[in-house]
C-alpha positions as YAML, in Angstrom:
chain: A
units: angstrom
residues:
- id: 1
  name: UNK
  ca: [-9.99, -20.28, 10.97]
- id: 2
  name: UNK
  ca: [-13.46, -21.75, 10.51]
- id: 3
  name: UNK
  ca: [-13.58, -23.66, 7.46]
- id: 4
  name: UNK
  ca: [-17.07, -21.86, 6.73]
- id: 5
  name: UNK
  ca: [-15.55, -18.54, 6.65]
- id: 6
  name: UNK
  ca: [-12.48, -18.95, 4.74]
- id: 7
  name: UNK
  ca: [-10.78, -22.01, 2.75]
- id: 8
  name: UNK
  ca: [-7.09, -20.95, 1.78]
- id: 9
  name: UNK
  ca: [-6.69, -24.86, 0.09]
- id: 10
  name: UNK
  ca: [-10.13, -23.24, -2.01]
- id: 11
  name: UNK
  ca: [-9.85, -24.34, -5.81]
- id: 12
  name: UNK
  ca: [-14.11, -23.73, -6.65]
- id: 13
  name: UNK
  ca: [-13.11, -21.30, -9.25]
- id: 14
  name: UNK
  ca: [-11.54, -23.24, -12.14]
- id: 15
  name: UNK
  ca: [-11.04, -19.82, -14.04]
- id: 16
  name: UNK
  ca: [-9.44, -18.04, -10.47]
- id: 17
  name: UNK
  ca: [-7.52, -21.42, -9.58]
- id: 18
  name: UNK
  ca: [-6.04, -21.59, -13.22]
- id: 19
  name: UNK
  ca: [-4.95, -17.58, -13.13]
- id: 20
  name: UNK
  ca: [-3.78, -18.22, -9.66]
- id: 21
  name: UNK
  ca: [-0.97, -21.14, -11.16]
- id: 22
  name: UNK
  ca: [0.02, -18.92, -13.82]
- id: 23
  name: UNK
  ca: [0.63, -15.61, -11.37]
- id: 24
  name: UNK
  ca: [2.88, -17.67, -9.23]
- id: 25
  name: UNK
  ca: [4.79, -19.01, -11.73]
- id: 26
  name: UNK
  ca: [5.34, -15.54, -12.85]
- id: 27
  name: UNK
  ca: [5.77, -14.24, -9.71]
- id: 28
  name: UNK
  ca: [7.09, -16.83, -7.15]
- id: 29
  name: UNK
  ca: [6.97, -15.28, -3.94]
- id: 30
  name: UNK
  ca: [3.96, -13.59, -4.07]
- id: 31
  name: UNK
  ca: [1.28, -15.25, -2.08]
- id: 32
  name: UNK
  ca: [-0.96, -16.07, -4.67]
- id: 33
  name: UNK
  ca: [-3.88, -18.00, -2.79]
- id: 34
  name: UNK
  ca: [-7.03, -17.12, -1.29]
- id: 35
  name: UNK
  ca: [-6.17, -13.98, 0.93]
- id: 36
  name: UNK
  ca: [-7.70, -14.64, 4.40]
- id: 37
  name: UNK
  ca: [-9.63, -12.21, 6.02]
- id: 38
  name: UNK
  ca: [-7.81, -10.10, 8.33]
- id: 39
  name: UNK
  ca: [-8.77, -9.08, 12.25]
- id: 40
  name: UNK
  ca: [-10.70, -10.57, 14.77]
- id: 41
  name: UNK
  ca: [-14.00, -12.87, 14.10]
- id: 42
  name: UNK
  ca: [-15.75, -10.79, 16.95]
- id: 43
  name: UNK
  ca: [-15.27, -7.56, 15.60]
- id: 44
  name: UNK
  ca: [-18.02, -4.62, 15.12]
- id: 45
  name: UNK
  ca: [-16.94, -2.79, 11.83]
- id: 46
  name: UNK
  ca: [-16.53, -5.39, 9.12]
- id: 47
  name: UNK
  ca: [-15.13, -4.01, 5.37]
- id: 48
  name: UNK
  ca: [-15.86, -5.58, 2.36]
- id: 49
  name: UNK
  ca: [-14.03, -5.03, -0.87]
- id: 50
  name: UNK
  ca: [-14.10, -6.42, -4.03]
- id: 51
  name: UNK
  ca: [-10.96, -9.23, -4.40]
- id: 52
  name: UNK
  ca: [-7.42, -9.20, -3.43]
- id: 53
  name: UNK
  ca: [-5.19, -7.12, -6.06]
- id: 54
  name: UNK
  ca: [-2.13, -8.58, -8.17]
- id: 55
  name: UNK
  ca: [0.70, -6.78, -6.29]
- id: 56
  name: UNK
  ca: [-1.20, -5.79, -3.39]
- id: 57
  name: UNK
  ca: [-3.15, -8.63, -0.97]
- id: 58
  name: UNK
  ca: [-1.96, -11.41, -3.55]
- id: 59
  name: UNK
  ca: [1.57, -10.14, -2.84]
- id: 60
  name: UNK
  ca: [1.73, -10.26, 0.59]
- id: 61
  name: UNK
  ca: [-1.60, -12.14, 1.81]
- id: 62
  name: UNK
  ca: [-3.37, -9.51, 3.79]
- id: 63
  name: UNK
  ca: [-6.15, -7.30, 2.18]
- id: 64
  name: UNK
  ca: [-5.61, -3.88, 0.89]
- id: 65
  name: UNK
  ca: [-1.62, -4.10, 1.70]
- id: 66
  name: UNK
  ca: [0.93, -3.31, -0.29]
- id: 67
  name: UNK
  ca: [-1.13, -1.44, -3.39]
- id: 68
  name: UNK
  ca: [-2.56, 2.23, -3.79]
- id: 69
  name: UNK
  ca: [-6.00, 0.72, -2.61]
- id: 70
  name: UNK
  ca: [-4.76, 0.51, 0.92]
- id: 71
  name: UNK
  ca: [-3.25, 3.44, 1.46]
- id: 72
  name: UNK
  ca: [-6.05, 5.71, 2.39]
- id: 73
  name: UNK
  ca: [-7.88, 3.04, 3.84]
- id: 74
  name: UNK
  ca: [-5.29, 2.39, 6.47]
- id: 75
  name: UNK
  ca: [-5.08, 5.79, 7.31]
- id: 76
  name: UNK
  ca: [-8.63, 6.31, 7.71]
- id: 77
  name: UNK
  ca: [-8.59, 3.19, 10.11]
- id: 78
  name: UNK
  ca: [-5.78, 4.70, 12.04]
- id: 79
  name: UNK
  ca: [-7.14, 8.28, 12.36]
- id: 80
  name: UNK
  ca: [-10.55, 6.58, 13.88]
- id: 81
  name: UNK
  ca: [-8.64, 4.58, 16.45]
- id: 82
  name: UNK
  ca: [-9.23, 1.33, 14.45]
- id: 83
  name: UNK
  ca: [-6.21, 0.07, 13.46]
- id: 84
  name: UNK
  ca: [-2.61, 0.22, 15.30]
- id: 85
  name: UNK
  ca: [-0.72, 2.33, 12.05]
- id: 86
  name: UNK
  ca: [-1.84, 3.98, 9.53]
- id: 87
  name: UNK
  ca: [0.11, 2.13, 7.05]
- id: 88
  name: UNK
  ca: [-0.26, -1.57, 5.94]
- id: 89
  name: UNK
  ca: [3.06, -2.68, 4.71]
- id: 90
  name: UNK
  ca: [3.26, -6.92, 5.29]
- id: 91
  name: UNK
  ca: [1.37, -9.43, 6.77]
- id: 92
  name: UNK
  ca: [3.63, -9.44, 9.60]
- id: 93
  name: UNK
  ca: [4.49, -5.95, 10.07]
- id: 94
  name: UNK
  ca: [3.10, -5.67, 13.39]
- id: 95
  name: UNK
  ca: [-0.45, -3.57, 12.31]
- id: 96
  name: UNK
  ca: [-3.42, -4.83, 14.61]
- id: 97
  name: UNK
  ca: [-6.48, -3.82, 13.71]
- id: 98
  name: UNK
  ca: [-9.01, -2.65, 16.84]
- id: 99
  name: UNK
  ca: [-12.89, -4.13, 16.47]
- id: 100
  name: UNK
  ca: [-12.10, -4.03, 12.98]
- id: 101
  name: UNK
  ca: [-11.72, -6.64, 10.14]
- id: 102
  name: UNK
  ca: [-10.89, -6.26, 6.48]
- id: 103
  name: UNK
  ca: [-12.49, -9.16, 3.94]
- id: 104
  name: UNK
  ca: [-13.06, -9.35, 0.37]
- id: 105
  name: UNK
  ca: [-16.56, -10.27, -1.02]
- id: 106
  name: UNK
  ca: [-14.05, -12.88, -3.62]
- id: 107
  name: UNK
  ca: [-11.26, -14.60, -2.26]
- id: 108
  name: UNK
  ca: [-8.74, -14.93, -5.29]
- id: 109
  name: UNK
  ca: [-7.14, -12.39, -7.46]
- id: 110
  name: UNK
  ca: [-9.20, -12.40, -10.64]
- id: 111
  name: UNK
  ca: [-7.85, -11.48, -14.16]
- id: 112
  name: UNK
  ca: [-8.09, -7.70, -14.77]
- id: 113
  name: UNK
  ca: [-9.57, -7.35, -11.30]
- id: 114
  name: UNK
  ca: [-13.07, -8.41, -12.69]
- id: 115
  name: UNK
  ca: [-14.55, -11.32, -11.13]
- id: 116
  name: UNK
  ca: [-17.46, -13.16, -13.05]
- id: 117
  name: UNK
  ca: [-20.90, -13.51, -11.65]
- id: 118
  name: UNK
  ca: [-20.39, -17.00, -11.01]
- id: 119
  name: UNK
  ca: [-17.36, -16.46, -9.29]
- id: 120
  name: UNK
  ca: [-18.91, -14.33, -6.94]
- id: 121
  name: UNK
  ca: [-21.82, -16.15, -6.29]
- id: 122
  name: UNK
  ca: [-19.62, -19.36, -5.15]
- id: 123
  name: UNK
  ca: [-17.70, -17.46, -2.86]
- id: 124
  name: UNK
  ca: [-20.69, -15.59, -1.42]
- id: 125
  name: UNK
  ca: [-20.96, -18.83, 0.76]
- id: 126
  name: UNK
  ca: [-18.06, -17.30, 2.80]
- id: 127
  name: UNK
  ca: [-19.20, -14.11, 3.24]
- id: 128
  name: UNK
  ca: [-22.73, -15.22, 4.37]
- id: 129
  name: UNK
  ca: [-21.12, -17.31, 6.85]
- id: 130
  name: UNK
  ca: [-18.64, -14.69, 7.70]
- id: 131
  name: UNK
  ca: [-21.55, -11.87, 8.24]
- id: 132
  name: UNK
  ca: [-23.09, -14.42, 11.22]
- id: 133
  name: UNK
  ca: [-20.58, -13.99, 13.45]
- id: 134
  name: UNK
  ca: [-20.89, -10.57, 13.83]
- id: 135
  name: UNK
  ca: [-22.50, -8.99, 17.22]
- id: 136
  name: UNK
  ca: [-25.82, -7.59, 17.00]
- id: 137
  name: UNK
  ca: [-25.63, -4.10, 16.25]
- id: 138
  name: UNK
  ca: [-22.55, -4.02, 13.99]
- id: 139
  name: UNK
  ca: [-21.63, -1.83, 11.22]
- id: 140
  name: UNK
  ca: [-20.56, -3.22, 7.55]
- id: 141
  name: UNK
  ca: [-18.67, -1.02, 5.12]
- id: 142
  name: UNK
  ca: [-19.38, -1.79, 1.35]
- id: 143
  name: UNK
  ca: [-16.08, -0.53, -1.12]
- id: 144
  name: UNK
  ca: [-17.77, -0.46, -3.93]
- id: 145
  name: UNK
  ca: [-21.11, -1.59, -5.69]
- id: 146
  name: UNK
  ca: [-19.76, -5.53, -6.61]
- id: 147
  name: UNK
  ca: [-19.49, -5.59, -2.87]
- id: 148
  name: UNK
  ca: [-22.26, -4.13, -1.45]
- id: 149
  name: UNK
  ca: [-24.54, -6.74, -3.63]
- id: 150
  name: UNK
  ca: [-22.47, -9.70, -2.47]
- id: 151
  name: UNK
  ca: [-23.51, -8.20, 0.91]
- id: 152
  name: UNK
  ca: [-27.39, -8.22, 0.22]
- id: 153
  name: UNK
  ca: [-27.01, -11.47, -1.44]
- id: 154
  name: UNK
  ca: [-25.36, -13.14, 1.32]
- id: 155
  name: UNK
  ca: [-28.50, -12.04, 3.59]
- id: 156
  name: UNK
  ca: [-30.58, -13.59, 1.28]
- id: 157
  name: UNK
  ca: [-32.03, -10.07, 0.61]
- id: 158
  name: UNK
  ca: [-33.74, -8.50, -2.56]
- id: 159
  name: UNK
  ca: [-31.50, -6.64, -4.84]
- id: 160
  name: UNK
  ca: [-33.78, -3.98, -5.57]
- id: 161
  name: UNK
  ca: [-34.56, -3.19, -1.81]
- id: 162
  name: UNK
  ca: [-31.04, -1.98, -1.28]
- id: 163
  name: UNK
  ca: [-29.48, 0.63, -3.61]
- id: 164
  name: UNK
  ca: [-26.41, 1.26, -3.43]
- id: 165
  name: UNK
  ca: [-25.31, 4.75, -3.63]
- id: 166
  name: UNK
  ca: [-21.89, 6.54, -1.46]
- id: 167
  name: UNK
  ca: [-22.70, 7.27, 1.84]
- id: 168
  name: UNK
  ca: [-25.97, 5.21, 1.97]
- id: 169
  name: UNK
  ca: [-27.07, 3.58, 5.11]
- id: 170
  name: UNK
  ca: [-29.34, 0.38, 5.17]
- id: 171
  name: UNK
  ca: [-30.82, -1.74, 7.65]
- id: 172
  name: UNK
  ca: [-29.80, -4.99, 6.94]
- id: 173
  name: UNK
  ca: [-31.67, -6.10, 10.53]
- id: 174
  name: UNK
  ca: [-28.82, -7.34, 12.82]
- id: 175
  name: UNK
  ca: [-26.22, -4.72, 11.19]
- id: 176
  name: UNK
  ca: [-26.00, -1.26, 9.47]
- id: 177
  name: UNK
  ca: [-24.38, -1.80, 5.68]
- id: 178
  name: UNK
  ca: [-22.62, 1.13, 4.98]
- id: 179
  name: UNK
  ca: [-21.66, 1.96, 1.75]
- id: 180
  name: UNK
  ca: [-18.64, 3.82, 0.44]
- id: 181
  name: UNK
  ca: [-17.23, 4.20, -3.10]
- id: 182
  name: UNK
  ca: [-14.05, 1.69, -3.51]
- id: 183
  name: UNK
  ca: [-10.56, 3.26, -2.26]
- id: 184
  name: UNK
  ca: [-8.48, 2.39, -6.18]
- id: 185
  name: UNK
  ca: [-6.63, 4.22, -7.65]
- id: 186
  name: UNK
  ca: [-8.83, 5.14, -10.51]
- id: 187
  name: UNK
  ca: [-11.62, 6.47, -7.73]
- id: 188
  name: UNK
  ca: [-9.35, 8.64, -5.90]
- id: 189
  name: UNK
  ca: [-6.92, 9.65, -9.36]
- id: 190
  name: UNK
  ca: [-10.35, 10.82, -10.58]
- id: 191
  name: UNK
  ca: [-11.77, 12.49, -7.56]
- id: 192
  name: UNK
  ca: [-15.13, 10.55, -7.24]
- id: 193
  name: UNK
  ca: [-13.56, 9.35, -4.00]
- id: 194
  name: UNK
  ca: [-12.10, 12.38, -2.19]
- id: 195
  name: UNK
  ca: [-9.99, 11.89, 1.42]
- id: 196
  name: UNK
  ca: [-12.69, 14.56, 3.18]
- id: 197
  name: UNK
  ca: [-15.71, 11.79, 1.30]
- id: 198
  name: UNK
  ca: [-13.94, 8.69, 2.56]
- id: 199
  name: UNK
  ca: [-13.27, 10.64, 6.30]
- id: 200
  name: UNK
  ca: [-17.03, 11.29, 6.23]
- id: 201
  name: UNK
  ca: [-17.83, 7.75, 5.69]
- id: 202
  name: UNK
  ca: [-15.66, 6.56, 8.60]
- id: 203
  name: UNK
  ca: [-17.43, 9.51, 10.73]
- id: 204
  name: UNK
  ca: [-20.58, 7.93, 10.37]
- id: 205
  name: UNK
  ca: [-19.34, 4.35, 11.34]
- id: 206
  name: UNK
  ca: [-18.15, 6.07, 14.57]
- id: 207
  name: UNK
  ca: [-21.63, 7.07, 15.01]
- id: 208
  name: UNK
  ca: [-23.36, 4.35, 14.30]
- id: 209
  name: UNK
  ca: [-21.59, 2.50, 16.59]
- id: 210
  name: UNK
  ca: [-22.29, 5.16, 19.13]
- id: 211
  name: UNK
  ca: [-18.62, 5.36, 20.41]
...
């Protein structure tokens, strides 16, 4: 994987790299590294979220698999011909993702799923070169407001130009940022983020990219 796009040896963090050491030693076989982003470079429909979680992409190394936060997600990607099942169990469970891929706008699991500004900002540098290779005319999915900043930030855009807000489309010039409230638990326990709101949102990246 280009080097620009994703470092798994990372260690920029010191606070990320330090909670890292102390996960793994608490939980040896979990992952417990940078999570890579997951489908191919090429693809049309990119998803953001926010960072890996502790016994979900940090388990297993592949975002949104193995925790609650995946769960609708991967259906959602199945039911709009996007991904090959519409459950994410392992990194090597066979699921292939179709003009799809799934990234995180930080890299490492941070403590209490809260990554500081700094943090964010240093591994922007991924994203930015991550949102290059996409094709002209692609669509990006924002989970969540942390995300959908990194995205604007990462285009070297102004903050206060792009709202975000669920369902909101901009036009970020060579893409479409879609935005979406993030798939946790908490979101969908409490109803902001309903199955028929999240189906919507995958509606509209259907149309969008006019197939």
């Amino acid at each position: 994987m280009d080097a620009a796009v994703f470092d798994e040896d990372c260690r920029a963090c010191p606070r990320l790299a330090a909670f890292l050491d102390d996960v793994n030693g608490r939980y040896p076989d979990y992952y417990c590294r940078p999570v890579p982003p997951f489908g191919n470079a090429n693809a049309r429909f990119l998803i953001v979220g926010l960072a890996p979680g502790m016994h979900g992409a940090n388990r297993t190394g592949r975002p949104f698999t193995g925790d609650h936060a995946g769960i609708l997600l991967y259906q959602m990607l199945h039911k709009y011909g996007f991904s090959s099942a519409d459950h994410s169990q392992s990194a090597d469970d066979g699921l292939v993702l179709n003009d799809c891929r799934i990234t995180n706008a930080v890299k490492c699991l941070p403590p209490e799923n809260k990554p500081v500004g700094a943090e964010i900002n240093t591994c922007n540098t991924f994203l930015e070169s991550e949102l290059k290779l996409m094709p002209r005319d692609s669509v990006v999915m924002a989970l969540g407001g942390i995300a959908h900043r990194a995205i604007v930030k990462a285009r070297s855009l102004r903050q206060v130009d792009y709202k975000f807000a669920h369902a909101a489309v901009h036009d970020l010039g060579d893409f479409k940022l879609l935005d979406s409230y993030h798939c946790s638990r908490y979101n969908t326990n409490t109803r902001r983020l309903t199955e028929a709101m999240f189906d919507r949102v995958f509606a509209d990246v259907r149309k969008l990219l006019q197939i």
